[in-house]
DOFITOR-369632 format. One record per residue (C-alpha): residue number from 1; x negated, y, z negated; chain; residue in three letters. Coordinates in steps of 0.05 Angstrom, whole numbers, plus 5000, padded with zeros to 4 digits. Layout:
<pts>
<pt><resi>NUM</resi><c1>X</c1><c2>Y</c2><c3>Z</c3><chain>A</chain><resn>ALA</resn></pt>
...
</pts>
This chain:
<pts>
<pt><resi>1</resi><c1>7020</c1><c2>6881</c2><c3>1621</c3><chain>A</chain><resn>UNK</resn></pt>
<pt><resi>2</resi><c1>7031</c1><c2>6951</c2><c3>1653</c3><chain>A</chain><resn>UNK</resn></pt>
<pt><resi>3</resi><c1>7101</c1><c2>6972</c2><c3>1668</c3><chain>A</chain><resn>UNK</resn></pt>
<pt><resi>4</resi><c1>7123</c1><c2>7044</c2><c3>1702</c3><chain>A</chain><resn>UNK</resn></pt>
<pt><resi>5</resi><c1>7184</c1><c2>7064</c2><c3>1730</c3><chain>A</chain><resn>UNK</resn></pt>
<pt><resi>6</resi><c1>7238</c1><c2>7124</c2><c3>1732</c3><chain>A</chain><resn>UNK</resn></pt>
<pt><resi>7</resi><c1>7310</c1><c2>7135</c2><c3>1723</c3><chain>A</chain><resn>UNK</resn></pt>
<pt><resi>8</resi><c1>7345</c1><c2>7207</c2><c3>1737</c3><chain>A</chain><resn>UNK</resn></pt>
<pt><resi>9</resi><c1>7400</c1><c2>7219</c2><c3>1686</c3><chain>A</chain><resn>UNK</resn></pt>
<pt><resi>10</resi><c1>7453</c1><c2>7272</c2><c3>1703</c3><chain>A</chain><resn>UNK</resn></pt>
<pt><resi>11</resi><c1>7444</c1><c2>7324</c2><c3>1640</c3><chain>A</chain><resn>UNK</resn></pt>
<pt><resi>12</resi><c1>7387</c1><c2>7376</c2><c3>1632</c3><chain>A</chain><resn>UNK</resn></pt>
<pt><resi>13</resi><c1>7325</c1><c2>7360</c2><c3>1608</c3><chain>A</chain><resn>UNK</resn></pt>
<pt><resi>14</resi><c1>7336</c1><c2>7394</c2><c3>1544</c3><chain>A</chain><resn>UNK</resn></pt>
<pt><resi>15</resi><c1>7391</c1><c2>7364</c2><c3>1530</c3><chain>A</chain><resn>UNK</resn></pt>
<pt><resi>16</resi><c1>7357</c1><c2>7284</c2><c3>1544</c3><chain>A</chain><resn>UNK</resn></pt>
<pt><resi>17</resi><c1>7295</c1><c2>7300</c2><c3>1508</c3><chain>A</chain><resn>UNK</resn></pt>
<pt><resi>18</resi><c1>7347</c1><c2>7315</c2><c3>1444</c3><chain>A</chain><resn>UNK</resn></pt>
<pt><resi>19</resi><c1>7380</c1><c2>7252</c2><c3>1455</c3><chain>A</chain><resn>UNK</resn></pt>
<pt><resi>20</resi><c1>7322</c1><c2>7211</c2><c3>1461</c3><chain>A</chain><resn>UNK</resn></pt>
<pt><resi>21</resi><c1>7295</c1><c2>7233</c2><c3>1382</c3><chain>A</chain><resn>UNK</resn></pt>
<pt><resi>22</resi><c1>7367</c1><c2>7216</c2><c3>1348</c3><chain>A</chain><resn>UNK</resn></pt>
<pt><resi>23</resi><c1>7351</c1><c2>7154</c2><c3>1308</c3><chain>A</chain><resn>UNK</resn></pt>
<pt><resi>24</resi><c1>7422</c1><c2>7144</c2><c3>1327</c3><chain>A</chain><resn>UNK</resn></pt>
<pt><resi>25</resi><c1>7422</c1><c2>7143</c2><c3>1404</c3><chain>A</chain><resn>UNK</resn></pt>
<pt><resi>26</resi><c1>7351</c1><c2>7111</c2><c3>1403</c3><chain>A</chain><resn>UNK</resn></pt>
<pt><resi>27</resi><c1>7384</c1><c2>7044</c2><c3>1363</c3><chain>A</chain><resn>UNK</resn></pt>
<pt><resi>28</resi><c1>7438</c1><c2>7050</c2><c3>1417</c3><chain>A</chain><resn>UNK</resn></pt>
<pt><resi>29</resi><c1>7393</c1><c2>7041</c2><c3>1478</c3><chain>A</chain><resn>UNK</resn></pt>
<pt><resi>30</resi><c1>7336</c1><c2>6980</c2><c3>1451</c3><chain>A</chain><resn>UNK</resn></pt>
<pt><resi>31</resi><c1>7377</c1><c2>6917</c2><c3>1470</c3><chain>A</chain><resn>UNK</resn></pt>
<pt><resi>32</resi><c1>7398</c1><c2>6866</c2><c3>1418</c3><chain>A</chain><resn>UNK</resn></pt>
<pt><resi>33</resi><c1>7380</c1><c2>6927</c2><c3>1360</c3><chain>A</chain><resn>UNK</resn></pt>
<pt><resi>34</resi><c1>7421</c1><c2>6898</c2><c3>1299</c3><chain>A</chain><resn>UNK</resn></pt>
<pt><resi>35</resi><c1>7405</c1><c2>6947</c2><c3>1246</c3><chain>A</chain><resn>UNK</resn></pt>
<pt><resi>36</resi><c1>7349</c1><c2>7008</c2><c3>1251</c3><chain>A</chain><resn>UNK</resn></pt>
<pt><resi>37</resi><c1>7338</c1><c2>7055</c2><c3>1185</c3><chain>A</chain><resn>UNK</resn></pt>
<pt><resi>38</resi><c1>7280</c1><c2>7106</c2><c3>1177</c3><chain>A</chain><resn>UNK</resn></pt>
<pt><resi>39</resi><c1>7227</c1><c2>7095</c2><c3>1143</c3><chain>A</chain><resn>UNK</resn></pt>
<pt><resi>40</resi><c1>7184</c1><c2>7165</c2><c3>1148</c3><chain>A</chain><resn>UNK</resn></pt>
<pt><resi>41</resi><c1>7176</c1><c2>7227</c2><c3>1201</c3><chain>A</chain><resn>UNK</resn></pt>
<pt><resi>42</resi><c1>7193</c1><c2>7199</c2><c3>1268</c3><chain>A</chain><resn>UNK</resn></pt>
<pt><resi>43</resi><c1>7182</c1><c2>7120</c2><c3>1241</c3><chain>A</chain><resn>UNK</resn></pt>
<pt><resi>44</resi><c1>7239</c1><c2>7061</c2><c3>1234</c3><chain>A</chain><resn>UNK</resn></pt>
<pt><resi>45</resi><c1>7247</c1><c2>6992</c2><c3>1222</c3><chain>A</chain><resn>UNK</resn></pt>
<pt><resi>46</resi><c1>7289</c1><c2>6957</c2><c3>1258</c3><chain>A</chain><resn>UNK</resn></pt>
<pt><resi>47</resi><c1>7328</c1><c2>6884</c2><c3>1274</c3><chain>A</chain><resn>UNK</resn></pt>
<pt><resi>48</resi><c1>7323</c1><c2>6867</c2><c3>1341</c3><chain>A</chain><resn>UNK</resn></pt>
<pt><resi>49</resi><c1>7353</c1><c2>6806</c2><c3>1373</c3><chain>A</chain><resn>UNK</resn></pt>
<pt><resi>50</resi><c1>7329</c1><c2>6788</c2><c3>1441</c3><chain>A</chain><resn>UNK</resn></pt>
<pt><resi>51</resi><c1>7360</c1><c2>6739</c2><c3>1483</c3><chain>A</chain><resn>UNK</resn></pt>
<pt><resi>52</resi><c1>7322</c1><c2>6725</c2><c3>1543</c3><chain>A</chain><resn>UNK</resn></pt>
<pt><resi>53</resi><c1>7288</c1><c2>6665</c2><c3>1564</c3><chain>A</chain><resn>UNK</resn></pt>
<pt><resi>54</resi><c1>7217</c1><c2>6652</c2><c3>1527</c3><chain>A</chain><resn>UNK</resn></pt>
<pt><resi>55</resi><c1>7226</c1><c2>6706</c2><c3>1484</c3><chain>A</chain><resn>UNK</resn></pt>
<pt><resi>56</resi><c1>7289</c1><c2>6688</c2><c3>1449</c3><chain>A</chain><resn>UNK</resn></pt>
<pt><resi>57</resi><c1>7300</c1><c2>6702</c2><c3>1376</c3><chain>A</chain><resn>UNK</resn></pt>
<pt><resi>58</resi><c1>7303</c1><c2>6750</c2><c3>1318</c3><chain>A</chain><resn>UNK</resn></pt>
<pt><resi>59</resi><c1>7246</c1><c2>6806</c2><c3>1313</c3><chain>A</chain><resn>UNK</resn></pt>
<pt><resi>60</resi><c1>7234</c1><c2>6853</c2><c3>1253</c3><chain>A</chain><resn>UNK</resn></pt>
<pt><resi>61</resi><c1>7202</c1><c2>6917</c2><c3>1292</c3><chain>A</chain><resn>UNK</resn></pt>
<pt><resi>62</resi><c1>7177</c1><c2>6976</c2><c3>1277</c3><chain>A</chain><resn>UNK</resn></pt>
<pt><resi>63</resi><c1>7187</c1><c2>7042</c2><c3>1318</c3><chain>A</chain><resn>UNK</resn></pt>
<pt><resi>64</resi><c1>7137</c1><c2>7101</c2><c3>1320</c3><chain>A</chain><resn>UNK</resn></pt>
<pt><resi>65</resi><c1>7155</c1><c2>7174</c2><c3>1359</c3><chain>A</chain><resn>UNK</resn></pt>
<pt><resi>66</resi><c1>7086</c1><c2>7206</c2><c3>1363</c3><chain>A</chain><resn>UNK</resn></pt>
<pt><resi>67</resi><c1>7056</c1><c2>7262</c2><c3>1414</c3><chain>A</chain><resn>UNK</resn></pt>
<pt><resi>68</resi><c1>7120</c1><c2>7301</c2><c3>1419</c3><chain>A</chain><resn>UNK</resn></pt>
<pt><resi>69</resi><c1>7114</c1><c2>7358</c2><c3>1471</c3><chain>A</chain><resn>UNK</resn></pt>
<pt><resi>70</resi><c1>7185</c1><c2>7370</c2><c3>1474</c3><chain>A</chain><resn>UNK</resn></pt>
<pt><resi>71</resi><c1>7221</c1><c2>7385</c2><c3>1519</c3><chain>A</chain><resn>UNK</resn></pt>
<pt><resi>72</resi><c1>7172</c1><c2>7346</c2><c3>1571</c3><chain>A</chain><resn>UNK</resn></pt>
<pt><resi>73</resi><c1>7141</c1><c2>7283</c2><c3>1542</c3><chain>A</chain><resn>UNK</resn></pt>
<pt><resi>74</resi><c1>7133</c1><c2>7238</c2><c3>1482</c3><chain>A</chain><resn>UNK</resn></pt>
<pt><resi>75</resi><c1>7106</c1><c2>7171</c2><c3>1462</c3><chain>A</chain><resn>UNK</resn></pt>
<pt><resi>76</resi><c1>7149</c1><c2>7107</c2><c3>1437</c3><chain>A</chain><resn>UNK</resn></pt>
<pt><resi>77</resi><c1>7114</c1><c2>7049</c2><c3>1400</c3><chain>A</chain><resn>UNK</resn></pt>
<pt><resi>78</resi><c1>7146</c1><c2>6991</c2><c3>1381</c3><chain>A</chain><resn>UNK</resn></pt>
<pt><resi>79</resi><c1>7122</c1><c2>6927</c2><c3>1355</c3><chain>A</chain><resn>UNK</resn></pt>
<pt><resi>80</resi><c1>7163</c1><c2>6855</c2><c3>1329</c3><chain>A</chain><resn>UNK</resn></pt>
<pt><resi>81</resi><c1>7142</c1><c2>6799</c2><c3>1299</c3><chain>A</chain><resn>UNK</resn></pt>
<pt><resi>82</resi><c1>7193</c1><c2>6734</c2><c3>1303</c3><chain>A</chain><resn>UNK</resn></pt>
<pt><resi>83</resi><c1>7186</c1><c2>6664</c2><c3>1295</c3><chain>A</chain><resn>UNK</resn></pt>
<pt><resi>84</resi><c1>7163</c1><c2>6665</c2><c3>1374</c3><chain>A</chain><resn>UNK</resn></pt>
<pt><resi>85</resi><c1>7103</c1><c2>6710</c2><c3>1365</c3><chain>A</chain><resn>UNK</resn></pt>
<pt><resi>86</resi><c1>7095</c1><c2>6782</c2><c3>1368</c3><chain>A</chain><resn>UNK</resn></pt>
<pt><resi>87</resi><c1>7119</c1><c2>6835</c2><c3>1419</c3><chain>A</chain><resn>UNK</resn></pt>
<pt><resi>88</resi><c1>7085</c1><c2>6905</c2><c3>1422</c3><chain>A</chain><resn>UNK</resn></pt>
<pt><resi>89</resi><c1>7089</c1><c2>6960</c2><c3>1466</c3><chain>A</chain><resn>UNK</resn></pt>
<pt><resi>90</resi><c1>7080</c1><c2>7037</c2><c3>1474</c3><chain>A</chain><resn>UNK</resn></pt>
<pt><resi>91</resi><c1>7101</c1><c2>7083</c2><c3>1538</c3><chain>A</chain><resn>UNK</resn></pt>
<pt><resi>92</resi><c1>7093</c1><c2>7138</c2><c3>1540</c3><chain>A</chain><resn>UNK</resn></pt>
<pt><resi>93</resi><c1>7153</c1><c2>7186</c2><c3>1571</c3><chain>A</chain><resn>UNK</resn></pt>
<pt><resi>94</resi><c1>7150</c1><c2>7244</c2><c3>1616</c3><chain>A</chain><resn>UNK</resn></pt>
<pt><resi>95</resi><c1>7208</c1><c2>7290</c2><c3>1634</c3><chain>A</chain><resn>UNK</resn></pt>
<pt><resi>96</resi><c1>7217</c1><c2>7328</c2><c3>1692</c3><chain>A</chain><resn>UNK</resn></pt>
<pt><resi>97</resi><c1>7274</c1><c2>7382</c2><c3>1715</c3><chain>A</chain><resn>UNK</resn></pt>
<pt><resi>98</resi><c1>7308</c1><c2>7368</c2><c3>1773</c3><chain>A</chain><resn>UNK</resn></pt>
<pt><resi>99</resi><c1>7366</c1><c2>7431</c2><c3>1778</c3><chain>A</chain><resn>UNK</resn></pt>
<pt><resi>100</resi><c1>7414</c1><c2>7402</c2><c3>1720</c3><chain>A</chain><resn>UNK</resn></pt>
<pt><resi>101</resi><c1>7388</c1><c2>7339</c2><c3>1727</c3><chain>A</chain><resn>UNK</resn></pt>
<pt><resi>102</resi><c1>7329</c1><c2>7299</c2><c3>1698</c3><chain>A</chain><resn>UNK</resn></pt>
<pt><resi>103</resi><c1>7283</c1><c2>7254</c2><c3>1719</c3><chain>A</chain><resn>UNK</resn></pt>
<pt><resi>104</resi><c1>7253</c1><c2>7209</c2><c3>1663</c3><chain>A</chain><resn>UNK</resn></pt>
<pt><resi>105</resi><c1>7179</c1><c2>7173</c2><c3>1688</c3><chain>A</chain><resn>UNK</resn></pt>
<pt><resi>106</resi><c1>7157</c1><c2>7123</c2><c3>1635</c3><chain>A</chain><resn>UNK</resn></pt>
<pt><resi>107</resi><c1>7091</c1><c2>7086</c2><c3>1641</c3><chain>A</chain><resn>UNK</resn></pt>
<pt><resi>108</resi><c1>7088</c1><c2>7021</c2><c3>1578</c3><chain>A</chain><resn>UNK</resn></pt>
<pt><resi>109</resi><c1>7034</c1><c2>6980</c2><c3>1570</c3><chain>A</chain><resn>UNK</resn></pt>
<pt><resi>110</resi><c1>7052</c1><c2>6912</c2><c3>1532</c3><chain>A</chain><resn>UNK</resn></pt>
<pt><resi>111</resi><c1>7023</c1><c2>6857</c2><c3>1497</c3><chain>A</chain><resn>UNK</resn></pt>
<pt><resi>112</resi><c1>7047</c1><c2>6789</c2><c3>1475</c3><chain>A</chain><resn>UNK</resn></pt>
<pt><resi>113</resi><c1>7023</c1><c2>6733</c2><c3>1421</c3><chain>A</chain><resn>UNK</resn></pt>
<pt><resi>114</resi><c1>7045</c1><c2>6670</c2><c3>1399</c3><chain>A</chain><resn>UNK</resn></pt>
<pt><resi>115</resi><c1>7082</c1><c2>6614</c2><c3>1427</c3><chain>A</chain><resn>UNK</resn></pt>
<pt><resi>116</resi><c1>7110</c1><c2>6668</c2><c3>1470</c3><chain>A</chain><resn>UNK</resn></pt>
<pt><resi>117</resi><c1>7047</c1><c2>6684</c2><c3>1506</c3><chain>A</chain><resn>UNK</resn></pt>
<pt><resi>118</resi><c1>7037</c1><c2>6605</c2><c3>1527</c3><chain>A</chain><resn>UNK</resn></pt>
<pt><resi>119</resi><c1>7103</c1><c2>6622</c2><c3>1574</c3><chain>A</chain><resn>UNK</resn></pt>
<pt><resi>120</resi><c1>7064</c1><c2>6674</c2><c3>1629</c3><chain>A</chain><resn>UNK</resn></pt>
<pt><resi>121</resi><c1>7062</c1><c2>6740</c2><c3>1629</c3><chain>A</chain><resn>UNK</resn></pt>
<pt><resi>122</resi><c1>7099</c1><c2>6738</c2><c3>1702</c3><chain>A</chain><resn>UNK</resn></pt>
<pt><resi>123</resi><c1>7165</c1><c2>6714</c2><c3>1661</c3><chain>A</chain><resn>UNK</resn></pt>
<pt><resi>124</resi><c1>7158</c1><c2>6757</c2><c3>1605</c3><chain>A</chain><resn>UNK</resn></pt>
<pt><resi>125</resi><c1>7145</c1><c2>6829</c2><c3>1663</c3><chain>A</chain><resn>UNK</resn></pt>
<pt><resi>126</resi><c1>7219</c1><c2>6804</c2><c3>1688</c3><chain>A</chain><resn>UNK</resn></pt>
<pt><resi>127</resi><c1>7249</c1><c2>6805</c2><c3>1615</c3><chain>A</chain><resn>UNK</resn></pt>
<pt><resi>128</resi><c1>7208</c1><c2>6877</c2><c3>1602</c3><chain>A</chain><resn>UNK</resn></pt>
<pt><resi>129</resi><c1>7242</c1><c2>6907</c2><c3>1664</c3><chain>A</chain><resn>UNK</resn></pt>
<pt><resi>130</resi><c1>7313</c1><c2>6871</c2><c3>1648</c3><chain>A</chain><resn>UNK</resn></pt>
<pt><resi>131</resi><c1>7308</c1><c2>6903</c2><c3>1576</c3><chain>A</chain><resn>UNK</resn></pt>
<pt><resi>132</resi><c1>7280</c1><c2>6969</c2><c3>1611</c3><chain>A</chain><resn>UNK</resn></pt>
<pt><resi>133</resi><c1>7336</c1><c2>6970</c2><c3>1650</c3><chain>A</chain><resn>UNK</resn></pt>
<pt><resi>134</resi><c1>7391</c1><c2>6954</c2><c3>1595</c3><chain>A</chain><resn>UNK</resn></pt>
<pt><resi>135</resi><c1>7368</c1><c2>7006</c2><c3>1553</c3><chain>A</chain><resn>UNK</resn></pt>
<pt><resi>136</resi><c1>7374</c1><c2>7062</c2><c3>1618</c3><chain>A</chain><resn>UNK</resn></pt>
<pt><resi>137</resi><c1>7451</c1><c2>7030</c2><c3>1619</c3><chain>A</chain><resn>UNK</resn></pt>
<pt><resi>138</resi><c1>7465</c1><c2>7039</c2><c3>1546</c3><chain>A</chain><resn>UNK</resn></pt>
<pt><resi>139</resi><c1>7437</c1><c2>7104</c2><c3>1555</c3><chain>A</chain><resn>UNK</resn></pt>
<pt><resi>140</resi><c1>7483</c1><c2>7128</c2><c3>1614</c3><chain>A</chain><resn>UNK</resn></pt>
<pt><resi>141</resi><c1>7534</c1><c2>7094</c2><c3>1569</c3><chain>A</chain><resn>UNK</resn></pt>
<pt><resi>142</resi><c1>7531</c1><c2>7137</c2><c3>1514</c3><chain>A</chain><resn>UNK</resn></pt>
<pt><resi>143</resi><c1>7527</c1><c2>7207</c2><c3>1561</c3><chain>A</chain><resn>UNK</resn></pt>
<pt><resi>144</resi><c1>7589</c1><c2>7180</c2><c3>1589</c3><chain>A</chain><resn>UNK</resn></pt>
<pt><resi>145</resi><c1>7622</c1><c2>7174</c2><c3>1522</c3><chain>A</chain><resn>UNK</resn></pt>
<pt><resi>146</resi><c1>7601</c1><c2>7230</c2><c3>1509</c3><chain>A</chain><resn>UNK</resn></pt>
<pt><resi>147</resi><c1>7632</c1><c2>7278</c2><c3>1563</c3><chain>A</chain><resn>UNK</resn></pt>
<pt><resi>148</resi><c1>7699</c1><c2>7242</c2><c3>1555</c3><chain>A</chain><resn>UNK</resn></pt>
</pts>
């Protein structure tokens, strides 16, 4: 399953592509992340609870940074395993400047096994985007905090 968006976030690009790499900020914005803790250079384990239809439950994930070209682009891999199946995903990220203002383009490509994968791939593409989307909002969220 291919999934591709934007979202233009209101700080330089700089400044996003910082944010983005602290382990910190990065456990902030996956939805349902209980607990994340490195592990290596750019890799962490993490809890992740997901509570969306079909894919309900408790997944122990891994999280990989690779191709770092900062301040312009990275990859993200994640994979969980639960009781459900198995979740795994990489997108890659691209930053762009737009005068103090960025504009984030992410293109994922996903994969799903298990019970899980019995449920459609057209219900699981609406939970990806939901989650996409929550993570953009926890994101925002935290720039906010920060300024004030």
């Amino acid at each position: 399953m291919k999934l591709e968006g934007s979202h233009t976030f209101t700080v330089p690009r700089t400044e996003l592509y910082d944010l983005l790499m602290d382990p910190e900020v990065i456990a902030k914005t996956i939805p349902g992340c209980e607990e994340m803790q490195e592990v290596g250079e750019d890799r962490y384990e993490a809890k992740v609870t997901i509570g969306i239809a079909a894919v309900k439950g408790v997944y122990s994930s891994t999280i990989q940074i690779s191709d770092k070209n900062p301040p312009e682009s990275f990859k993200l891999k994640m994979e969980g395993k639960g009781a459900r199946g198995f979740l795994s995903g990489a997108v890659e990220i691209r930053l762009a400047e737009q005068g103090d203002e960025t504009l984030l383009n992410y293109v994922a490509e996903n994969q799903i096994g298990g019970p899980i994968a019995a449920v459609g791939q057209r219900i699981v593409g609406a939970a990806a985007k939901m989650f996409v989307n929550q993570g953009f909002k926890a994101l925002e969220r935290h720039l906010a905090e920060r300024r004030s």
